[in-house]
C-alpha positions, 0 to 999 in steps of 0.5 A: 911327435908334434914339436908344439906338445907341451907339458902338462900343468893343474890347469891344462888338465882342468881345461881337458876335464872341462872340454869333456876330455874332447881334444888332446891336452898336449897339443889339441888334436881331436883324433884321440883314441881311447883303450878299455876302462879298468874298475876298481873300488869306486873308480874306473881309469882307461889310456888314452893315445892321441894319433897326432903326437903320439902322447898318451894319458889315463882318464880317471872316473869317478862313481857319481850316479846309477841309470835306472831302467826308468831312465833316472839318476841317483846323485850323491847324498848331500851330508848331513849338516851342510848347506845343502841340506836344511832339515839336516838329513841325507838328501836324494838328488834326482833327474834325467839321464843324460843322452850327450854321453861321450861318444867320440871314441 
């Protein structure tokens, strides 16, 4: 194990989220691996080992869109009443589907 892994905080797991989960957040490394995602409910979680120190972490995810055959994404519903919605009606987000997914692993 790296003699420069550090503990985790809020804000060293916001920096990872940010980065696109890319690099190891206890010691930066990007020779990571990650194992099989589990589902259950609306949310899916898999361990994640960093080759170089040894740690490891689950990544949580979280239901945020639907891929379509026709390439597109259904995002969320802004909530009736909110400043998102001023007709006061639920609100289809829609756009393409990203082709950057993480495929680092």
């Amino acid at each position: 194990m790296s003699a420069t892994a550090r503990a985790l905080t809020p804000a060293i797991v916001k920096e990872y989220v940010e980065g696109g989960g890319t690099r190891c957040p206890y010691c930066h490394s990007e020779d990571i691996e990650a194992g099989p995602l589990e589902a259950d409910g609306d949310s899916a979680s898999g361990t994640v080992e960093c080759l170089a120190c040894g740690k490891q972490w689950r990544e949580v995810f979280t239901l945020s869109a639907v891929e379509t055959p026709s390439g597109f994404c259904f995002a969320g519903y802004a909530p009736k009443g909110s400043d998102d919605d001023p007709n006061n009606e639920p609100v289809l987000v829609r756009g393409p589907i990203s082709t950057t997914a993480s495929s680092h692993r």
